[in-house]
C-alpha positions as CSV (number, residue, x, y, z in Angstrom):
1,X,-33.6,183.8,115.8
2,X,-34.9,185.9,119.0
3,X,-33.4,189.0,120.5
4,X,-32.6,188.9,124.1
5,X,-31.4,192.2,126.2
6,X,-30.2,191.9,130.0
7,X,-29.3,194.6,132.3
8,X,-27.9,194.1,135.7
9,X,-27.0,196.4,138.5
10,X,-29.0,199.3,137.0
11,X,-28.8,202.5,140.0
12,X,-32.6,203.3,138.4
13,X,-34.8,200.8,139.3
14,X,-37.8,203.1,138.7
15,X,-41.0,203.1,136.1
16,X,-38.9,204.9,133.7
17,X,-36.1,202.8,133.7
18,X,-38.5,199.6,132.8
19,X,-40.1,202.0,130.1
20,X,-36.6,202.5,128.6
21,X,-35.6,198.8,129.0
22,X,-38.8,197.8,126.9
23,X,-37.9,200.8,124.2
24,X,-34.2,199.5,123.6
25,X,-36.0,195.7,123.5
26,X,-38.0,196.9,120.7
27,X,-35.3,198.0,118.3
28,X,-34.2,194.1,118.5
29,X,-38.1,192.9,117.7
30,X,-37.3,192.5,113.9
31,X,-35.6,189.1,114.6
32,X,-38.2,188.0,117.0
33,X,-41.8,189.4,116.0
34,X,-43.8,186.7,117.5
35,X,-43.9,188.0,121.0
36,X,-42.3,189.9,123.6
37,X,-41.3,189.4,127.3
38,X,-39.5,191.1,130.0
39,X,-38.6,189.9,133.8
40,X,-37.9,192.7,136.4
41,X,-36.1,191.4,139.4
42,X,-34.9,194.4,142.0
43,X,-32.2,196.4,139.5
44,X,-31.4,193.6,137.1
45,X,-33.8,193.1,133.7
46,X,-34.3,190.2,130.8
47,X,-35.7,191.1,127.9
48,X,-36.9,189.1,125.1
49,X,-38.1,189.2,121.6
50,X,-39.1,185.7,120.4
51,X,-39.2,184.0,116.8
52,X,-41.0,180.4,117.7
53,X,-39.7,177.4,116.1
54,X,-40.0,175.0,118.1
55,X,-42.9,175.0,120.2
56,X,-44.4,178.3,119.4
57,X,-47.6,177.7,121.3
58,X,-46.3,177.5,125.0
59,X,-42.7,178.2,124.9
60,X,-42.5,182.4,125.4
61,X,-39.1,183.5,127.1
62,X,-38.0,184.4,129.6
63,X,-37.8,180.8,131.0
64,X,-37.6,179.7,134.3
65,X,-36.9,177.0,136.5
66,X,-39.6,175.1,138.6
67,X,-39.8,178.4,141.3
68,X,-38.9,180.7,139.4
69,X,-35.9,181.1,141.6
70,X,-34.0,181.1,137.9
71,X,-34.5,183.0,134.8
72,X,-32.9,182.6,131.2
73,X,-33.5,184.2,128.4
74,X,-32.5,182.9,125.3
75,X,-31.8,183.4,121.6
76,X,-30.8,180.1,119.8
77,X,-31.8,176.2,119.3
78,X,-30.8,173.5,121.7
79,X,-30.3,170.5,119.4
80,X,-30.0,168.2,122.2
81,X,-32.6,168.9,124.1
82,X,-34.5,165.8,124.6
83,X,-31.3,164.1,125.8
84,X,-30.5,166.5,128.4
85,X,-34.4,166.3,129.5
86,X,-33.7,162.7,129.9
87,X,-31.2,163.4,132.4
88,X,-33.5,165.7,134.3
89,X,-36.0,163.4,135.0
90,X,-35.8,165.0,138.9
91,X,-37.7,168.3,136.9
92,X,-40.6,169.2,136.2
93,X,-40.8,170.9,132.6
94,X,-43.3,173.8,132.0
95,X,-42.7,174.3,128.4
96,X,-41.4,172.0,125.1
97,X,-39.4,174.8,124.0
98,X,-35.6,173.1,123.3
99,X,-34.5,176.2,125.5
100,X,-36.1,175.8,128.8
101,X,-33.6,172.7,129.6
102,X,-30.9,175.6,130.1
103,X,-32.9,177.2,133.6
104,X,-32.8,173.4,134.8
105,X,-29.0,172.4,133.7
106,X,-28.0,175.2,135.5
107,X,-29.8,174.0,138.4
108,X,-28.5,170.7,138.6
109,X,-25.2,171.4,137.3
110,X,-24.1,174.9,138.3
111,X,-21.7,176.8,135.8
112,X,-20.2,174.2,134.3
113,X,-23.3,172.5,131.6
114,X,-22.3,175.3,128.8
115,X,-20.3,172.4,126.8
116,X,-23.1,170.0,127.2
117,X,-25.2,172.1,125.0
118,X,-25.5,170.9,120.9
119,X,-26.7,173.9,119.0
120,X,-26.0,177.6,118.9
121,X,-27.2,179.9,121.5
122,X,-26.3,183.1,122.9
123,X,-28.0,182.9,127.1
124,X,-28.1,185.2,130.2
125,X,-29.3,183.3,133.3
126,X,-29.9,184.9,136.4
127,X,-30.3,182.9,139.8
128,X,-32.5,185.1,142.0
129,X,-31.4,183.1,145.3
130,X,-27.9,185.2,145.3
131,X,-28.2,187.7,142.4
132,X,-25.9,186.0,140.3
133,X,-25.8,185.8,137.2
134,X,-23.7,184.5,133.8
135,X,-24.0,184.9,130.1
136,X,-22.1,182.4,127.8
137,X,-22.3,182.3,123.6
138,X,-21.8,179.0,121.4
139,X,-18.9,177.5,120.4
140,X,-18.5,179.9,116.7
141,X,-20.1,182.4,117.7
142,X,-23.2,182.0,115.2
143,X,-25.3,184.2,117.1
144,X,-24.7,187.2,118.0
145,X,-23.9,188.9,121.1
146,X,-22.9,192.0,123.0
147,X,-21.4,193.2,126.1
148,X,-21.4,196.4,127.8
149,X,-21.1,198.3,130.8
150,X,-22.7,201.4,131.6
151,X,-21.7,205.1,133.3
152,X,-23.8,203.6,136.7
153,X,-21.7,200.3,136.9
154,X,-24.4,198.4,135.5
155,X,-23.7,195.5,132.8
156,X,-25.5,195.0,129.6
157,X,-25.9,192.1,127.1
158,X,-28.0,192.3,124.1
159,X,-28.6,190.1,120.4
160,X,-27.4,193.6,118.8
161,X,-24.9,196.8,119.4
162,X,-28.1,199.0,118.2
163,X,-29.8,197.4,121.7
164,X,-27.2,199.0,124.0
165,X,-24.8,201.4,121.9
166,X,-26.6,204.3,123.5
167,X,-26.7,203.7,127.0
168,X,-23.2,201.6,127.4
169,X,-20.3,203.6,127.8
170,X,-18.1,200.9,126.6
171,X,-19.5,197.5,124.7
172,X,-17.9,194.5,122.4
173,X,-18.5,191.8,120.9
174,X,-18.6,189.0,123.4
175,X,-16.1,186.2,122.6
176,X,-17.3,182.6,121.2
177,X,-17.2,179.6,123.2
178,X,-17.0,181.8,126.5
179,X,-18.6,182.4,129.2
180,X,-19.0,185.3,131.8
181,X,-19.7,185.0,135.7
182,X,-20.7,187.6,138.0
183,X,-18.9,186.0,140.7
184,X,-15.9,186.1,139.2
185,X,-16.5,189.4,137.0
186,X,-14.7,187.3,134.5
187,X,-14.7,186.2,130.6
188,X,-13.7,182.0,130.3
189,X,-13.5,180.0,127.2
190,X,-15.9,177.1,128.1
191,X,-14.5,175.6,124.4
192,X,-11.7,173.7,124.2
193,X,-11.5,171.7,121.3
194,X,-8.4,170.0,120.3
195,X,-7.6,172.2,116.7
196,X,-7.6,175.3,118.9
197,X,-3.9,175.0,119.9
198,X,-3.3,175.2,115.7
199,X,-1.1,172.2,116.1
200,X,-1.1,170.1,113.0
201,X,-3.3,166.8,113.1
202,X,-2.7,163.5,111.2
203,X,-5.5,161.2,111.6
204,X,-6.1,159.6,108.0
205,X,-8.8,160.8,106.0
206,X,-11.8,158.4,106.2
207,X,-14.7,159.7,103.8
208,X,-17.4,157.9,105.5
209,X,-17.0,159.1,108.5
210,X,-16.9,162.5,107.2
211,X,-20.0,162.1,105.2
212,X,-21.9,160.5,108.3
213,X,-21.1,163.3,110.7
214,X,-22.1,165.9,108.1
215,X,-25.8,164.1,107.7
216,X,-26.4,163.5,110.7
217,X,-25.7,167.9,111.1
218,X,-27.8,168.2,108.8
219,X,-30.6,166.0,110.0
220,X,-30.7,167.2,113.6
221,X,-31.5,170.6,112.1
222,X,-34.6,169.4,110.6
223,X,-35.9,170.5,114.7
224,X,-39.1,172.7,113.9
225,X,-42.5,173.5,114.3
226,X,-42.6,175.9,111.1
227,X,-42.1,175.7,107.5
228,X,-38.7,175.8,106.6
229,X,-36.5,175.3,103.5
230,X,-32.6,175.5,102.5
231,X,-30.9,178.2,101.0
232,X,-29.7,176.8,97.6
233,X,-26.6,178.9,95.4
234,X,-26.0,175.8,93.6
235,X,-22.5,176.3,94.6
236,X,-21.2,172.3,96.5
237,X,-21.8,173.3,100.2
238,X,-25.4,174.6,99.5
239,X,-25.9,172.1,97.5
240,X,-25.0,169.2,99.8
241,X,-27.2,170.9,102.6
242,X,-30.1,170.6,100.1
243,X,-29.3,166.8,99.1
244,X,-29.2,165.6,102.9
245,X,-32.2,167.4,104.3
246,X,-33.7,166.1,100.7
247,X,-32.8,162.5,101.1
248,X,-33.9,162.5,104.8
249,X,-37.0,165.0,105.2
250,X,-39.4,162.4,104.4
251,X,-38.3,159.8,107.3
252,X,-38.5,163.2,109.8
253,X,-41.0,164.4,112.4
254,X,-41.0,167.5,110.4
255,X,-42.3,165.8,107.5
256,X,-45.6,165.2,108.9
257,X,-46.6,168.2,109.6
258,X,-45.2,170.7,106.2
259,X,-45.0,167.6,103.5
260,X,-41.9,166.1,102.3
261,X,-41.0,168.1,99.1
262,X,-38.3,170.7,100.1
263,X,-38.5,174.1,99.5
264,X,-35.2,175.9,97.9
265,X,-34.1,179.3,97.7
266,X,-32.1,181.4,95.6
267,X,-31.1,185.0,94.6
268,X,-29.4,186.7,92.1
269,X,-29.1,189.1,88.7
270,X,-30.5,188.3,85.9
271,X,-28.6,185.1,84.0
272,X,-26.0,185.0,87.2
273,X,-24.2,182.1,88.0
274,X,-26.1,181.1,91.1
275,X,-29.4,181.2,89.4
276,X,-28.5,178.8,86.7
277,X,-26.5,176.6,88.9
278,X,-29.1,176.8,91.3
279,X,-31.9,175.5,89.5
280,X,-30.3,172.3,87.6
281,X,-29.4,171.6,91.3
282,X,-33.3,172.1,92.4
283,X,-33.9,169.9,89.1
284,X,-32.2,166.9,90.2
285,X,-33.2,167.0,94.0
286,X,-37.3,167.8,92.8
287,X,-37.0,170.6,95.5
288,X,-39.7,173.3,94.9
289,X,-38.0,175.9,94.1
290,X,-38.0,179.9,94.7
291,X,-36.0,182.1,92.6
292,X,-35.6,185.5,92.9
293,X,-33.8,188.5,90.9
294,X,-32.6,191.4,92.3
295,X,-31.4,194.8,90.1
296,X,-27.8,196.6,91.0
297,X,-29.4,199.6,92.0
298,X,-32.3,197.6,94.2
299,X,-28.9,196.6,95.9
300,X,-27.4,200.4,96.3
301,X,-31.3,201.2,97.8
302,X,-31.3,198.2,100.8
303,X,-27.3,199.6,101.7
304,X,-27.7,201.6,104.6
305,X,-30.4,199.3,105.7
306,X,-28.2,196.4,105.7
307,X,-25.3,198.4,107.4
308,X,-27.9,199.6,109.6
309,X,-29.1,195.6,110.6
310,X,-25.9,193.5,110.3
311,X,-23.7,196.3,112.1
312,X,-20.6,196.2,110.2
313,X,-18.0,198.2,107.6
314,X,-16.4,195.3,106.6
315,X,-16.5,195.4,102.8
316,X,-17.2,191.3,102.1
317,X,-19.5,190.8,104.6
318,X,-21.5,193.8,103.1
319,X,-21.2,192.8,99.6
320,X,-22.5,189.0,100.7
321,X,-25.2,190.5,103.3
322,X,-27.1,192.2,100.5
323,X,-28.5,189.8,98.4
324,X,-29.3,187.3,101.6
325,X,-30.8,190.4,103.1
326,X,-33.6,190.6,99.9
327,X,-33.9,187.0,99.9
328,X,-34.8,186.6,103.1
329,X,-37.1,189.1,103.0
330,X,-38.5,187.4,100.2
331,X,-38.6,184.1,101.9
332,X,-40.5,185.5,105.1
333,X,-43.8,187.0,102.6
334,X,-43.9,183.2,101.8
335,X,-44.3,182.5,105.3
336,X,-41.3,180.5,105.5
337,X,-39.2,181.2,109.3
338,X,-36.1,178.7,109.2
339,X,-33.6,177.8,106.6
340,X,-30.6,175.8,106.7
341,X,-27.6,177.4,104.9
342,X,-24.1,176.4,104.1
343,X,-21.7,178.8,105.7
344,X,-18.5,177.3,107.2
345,X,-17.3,174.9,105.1
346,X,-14.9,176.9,103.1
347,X,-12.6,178.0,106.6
348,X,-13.3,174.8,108.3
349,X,-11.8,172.8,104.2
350,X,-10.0,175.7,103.1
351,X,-12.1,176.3,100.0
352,X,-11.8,179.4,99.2
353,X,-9.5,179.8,96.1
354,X,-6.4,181.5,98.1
355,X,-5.5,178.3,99.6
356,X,-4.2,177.1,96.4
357,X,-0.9,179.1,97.8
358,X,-0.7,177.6,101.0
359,X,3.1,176.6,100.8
360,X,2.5,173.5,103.3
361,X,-0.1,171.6,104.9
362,X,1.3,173.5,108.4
363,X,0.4,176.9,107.0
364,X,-2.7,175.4,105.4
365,X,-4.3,174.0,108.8
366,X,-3.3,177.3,111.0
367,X,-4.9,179.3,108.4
368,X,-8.3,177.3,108.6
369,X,-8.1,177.8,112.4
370,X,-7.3,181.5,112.0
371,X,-10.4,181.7,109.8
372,X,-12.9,179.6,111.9
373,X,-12.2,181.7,115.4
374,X,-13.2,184.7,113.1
375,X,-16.1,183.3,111.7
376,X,-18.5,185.3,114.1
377,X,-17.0,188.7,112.8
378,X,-17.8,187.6,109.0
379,X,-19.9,184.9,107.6
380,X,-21.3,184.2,111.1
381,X,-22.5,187.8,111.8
382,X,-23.6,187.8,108.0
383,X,-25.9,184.9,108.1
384,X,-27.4,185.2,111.4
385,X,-28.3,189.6,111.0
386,X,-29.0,189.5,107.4
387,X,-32.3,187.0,107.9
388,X,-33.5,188.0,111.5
389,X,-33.7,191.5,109.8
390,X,-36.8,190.1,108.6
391,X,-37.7,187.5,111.7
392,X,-36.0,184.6,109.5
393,X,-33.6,182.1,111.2
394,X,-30.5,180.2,109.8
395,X,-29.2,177.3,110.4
396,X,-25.5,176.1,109.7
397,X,-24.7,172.3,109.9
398,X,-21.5,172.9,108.7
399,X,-20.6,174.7,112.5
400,X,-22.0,171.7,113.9
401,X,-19.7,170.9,117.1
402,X,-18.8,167.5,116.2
403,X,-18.6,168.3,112.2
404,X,-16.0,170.3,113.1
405,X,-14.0,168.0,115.2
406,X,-14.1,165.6,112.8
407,X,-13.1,168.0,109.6
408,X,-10.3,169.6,111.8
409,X,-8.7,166.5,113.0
410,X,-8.1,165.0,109.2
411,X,-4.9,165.4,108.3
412,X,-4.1,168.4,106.2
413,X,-2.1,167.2,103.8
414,X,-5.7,165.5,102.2
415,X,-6.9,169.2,102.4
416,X,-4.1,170.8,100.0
417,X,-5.0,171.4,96.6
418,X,-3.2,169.6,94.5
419,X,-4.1,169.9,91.0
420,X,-1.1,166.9,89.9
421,X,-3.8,164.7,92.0
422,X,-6.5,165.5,90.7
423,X,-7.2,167.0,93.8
424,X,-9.4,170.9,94.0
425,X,-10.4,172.7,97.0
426,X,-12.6,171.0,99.3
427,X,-11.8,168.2,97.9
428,X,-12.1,165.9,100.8
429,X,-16.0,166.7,101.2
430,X,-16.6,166.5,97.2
431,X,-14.9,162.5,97.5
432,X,-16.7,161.7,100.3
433,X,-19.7,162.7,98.6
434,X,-19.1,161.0,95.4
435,X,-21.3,158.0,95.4
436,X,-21.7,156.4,92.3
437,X,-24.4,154.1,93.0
438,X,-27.0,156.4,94.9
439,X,-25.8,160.1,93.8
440,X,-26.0,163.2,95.6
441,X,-25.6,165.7,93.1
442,X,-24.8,165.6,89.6
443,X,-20.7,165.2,89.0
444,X,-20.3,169.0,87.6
445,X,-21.6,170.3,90.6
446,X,-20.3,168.3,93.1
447,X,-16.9,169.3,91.5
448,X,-17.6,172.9,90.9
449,X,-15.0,175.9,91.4
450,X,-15.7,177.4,94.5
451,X,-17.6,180.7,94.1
452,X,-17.9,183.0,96.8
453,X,-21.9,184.2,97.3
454,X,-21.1,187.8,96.6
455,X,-19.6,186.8,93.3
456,X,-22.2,184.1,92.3
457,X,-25.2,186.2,92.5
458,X,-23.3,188.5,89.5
459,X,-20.0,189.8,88.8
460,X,-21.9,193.1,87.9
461,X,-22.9,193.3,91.9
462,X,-19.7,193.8,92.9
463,X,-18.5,196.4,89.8
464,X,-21.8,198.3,90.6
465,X,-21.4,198.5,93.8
466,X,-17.4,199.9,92.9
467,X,-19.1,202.1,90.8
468,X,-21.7,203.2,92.8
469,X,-18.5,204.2,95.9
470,X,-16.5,205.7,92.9
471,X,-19.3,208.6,92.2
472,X,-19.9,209.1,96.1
473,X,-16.1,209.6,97.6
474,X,-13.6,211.5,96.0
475,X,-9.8,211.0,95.2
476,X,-9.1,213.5,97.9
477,X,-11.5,211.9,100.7
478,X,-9.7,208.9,99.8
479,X,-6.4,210.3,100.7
480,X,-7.1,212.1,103.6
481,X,-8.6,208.7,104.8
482,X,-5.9,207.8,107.6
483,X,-7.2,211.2,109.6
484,X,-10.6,210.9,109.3
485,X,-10.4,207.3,110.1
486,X,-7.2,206.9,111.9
487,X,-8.4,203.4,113.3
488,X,-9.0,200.4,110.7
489,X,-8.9,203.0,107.8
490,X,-10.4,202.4,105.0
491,X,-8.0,201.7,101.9
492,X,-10.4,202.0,99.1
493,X,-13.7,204.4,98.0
494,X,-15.8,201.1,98.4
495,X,-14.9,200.9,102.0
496,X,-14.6,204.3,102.8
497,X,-18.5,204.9,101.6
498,X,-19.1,201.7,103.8
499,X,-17.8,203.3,106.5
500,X,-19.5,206.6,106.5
501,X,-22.9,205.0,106.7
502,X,-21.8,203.1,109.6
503,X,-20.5,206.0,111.5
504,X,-24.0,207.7,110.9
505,X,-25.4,204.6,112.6
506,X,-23.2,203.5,115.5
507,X,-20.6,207.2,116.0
508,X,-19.0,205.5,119.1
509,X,-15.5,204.3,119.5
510,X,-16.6,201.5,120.6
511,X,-18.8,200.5,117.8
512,X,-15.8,200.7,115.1
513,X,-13.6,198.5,117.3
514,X,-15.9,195.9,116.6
515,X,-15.4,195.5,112.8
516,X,-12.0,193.5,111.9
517,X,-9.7,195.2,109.8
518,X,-6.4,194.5,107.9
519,X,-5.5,194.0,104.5
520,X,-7.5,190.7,102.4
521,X,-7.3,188.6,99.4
522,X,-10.5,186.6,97.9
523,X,-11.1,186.4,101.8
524,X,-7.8,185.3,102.8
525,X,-6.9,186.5,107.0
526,X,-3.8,189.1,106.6
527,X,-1.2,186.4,107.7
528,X,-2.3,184.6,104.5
529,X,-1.1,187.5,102.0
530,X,2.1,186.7,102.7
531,X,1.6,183.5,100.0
532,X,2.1,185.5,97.4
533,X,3.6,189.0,96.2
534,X,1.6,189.4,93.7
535,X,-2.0,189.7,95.9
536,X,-0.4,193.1,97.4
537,X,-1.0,194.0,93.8
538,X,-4.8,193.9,94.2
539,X,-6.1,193.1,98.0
540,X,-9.4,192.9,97.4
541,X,-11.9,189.9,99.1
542,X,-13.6,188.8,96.0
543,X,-12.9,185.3,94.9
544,X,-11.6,186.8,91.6
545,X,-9.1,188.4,93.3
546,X,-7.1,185.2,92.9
547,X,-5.6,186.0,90.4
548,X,-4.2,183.0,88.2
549,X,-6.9,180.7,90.5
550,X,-10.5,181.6,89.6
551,X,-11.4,181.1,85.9
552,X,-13.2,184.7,85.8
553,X,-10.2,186.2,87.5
554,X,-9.1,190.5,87.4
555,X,-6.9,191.4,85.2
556,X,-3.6,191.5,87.2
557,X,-2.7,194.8,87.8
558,X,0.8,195.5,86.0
559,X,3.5,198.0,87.8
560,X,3.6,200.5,85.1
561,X,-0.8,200.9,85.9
562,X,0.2,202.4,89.0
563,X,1.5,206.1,89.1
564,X,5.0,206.3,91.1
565,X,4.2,208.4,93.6
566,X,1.2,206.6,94.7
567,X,1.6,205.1,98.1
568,X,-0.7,202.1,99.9
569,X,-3.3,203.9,102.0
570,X,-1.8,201.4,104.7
571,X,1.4,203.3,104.7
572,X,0.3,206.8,105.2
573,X,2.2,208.1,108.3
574,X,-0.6,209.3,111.2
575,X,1.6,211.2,113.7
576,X,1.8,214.6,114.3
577,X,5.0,216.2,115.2
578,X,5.7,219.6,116.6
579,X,2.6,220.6,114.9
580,X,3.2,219.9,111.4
581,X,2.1,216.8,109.6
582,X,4.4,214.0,108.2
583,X,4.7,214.7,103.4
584,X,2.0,212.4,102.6
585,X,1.9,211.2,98.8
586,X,-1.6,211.5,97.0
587,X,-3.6,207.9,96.3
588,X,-4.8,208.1,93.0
């Protein structure tokens, strides 16, 4: 991953504005260390901090068009790239970075070559021949970018809030599969895929097709120039990444170049779920194989330097970022750069354990939509921040374009669990990987209960890290919560100690209003806790949350455990009347 930065319409053009634009570059340079570059064009600026992959010789950013009439700079891989060259054949190319093709589709195609791209990108172009100039984000979201707009009128972009928190007035999150013009001054979704309307498909399942479209996902991300290797839980979706890029490494450029025995990774506690699984997995594919241990409290150490780099409160996505944060900090001292990593498949399936509720197939395939437009605010933002915080990339061939067109248009009745069948979650990518003559992972795996990363690197993690909240925020923080926090407050100590470490980081309003909020069950959206009365009981995101689902489940919560005066956080009145405050009950 790179960082990119863009300013446009700045009323300080001088010395010291470039010396500031180069400063705020900088605090993006841990997720591209290998070199840094900045265009200055009248009052507009691009910024760039590279990590080469593909090319790394000749293809430093920003990128331009034969006369340098355009500029893009860029954070992301272009799949496709060769393809699209092909149609260029009218350019002339300076560079064989996947990238450059965007300064040149632009040129031959105007606004409109955003949906031609394959990969995931975040861009802003400017065309110097009118001062124009658009940004636009992939189809997910599994990069990362910002929008803001400064006190001067002038309009930022950047790979990271911490790029432009302190100069913008006002920034968010800029919206997946969009794109923004200058000559329109407006935000348009350049994705349209049919699932996005959340009506309910019914093609019949066909397991080959699925299991085609996945490899050849997987196969396109094989695209470098550096050592690489696959994140590897042991859980089915890592697991099925490894087998692919296994089976087809040796047949691949890449092969030539960094051998064909893969490299696997994989983090967790002492004797935790992950590691074990992990490892028969590596046994049976003859990956090499990395694994690494972390302690509970080397966990509670890296916190405010995860918050810091992935930029969010949200309690899951915290408790997930972590462990991948060590690892890939781990993976980066053995001069690895790229892995490929299986986020996705549980929203895009419905595999996480809550979905065994889902009271019809309807239900069951608005749910997985609801989850995969949030997927940049979660598992997207997770992945992508948590490895370019040490200059590592990730790639996910489960949000591959046409992957997901495929999964999404099955109907979902095939998707429902439906344990009278024989039938767990995910069960339409376990089948269509269930070949009995030429194997892709052992049976046990390729059937094995869904366990989210959080949970498989240790149950402890997650009780330590309770723990931990429980000796740093008192009952009485806790229950004057809705004042202190009045927006997306926090309903437990975990998330309230979460949430004072971000505020140290990012104090603007506009830097909370980009964390998601609302109440959650083993991951579930809010909409989705209305499946069951009992999850009010215990809303919490980890997968043993389900209670009556995941073999290692809670305890359920009984109604006599809870004292009577006790009232949800969520409930707590905020207003303020004639100067006295609503009776609040205490939270115990």
């Amino acid at each position: 991953m790179c960082g990119i930065l863009a300013v446009f319409g700045c009323v300080d053009n001088s010395q010291a504005k470039r010396s500031r634009i180069i400063e705020l570059s900088r605090r993006l340079r841990h997720r591209g260390p290998d070199w840094s570059g900045l265009h200055c064009h009248q009052d507009c600026y691009l910024a760039h901090q590279r990590l080469a992959i593909v090319d790394p010789a000749s293809g430093d950013q920003p990128l331009y068009n034969e006369d340098k009439s355009i500029i893009v700079t860029v954070n992301g891989e272009i799949y496709n790239h060769e393809e699209l060259r092909a149609k260029l054949k009218n350019h002339k190319f300076r560079t064989g970075s996947d990238c450059e093709v965007i300064a040149h589709l632009y040129e031959e195609y105007g606004e409109n070559f955003v949906d031609m791209l394959d990969g995931m990108f975040s861009f802003v172009l400017l065309d110097t021949r009118d001062k124009s100039f658009i940004a636009a984000r992939d189809a997910i979201g599994i990069t990362p970018l910002y929008m803001g707009w400064g006190l001067d009128g002038s309009i930022w972009f950047a790979s990271e809030m911490k790029a432009l928190s302190d100069d913008c007035e006002r920034f968010t999150s800029f919206l997946p599969g969009h794109i923004y013009s200058s000559k329109t001054g407006e935000l348009r979704r350049w994705y349209n895929p049919p699932w996005f309307a959340e009506n309910t498909p019914s093609t019949p399942y066909d397991p080959l097709v699925l299991r085609e479209v996945f490899e050849k996902a997987v196969k396109k991300r094989l695209m470098t120039d550096v050592p690489f290797g696959v994140l590897l839980s042991g859980g089915l979706d890592s697991s099925l990444v490894a087998s692919v890029a296994s089976r087809y490494l040796a047949e691949s450029e890449v092969a030539k170049q960094w051998g064909s025995q893969l490299h696997t990774f994989c983090i967790g506690l002492k004797g935790s779920p992950d590691l074990k699984a992990g490892r028969e997995v590596a046994d049976y594919l003859g990956t090499h194989h990395n694994e690494f241990t972390f302690t509970v409290q080397e966990g509670l150490d890296a916190l405010e330097e995860v918050i810091y780099h992935v930029e969010t409160y949200d309690v899951t996505t915290i408790r997930a970022s972590t462990p991948m944060f060590l690892m890939s900090r781990k993976i980066k001292s053995l001069g690895v750069k790229m892995v490929l990593s299986g986020e996705g498949s549980d929203e895009i399936l419905g595999g996480y354990l809550y979905f065994h509720k889902a009271p019809n197939k309807d239900e069951f395939h608005q749910e997985t939509c609801r989850k995969i437009k949030a997927l940049h605010l979660y598992d997207c933002l997770r992945a992508n921040k948590s490895t370019s915080a040490w200059g590592l990339e990730a790639r996910v061939p489960f949000l591959d374009k046409q992957f997901i067109n495929i999964a999404m248009d099955i109907d979902p009745e095939w998707k429902m669990i439906r344990p009278d069948l024989g039938r767990i979650e995910k069960w339409v990518l376990r089948n269509a990987f269930d070949d009995e003559q030429k194997p892709y992972l052992p049976k046990h795996i390729l059937y094995r209960q869904k366990e989210q990363f959080s949970d498989g690197v240790g149950y402890s993690w997650i009780d330590g890290l309770k723990d931990h909240a429980n000796a740093h925020v008192t009952d009485a923080m806790l229950a004057q919560a809705g004042y202190v926090y009045p927006e997306n407050t926090p309903p437990t100590k975990e998330a309230y100690y979460y949430r004072t470490i971000f505020e140290k980081f990012f104090p603007k309003n506009a830097a909370r209003s980009t964390v998601p909020g609302g109440p959650s069950v083993a991951c579930s959206t809010a909409k989705a806790m209305e499946w069951d009365a009992e999850w009010s009981k215990n809303p919490d995101p980890s997968g043993r949350a389900a209670l009556g689902v995941h073999a290692a489940a809670y305890e359920e919560v009984k109604p006599s455990a809870l004292p009577k005066s006790a009232t949800p956080l969520s409930d707590l009145p905020h207003k303020v009347q004639a100067g006295t405050i609503e009776s609040v009950a205490t939270v115990v």
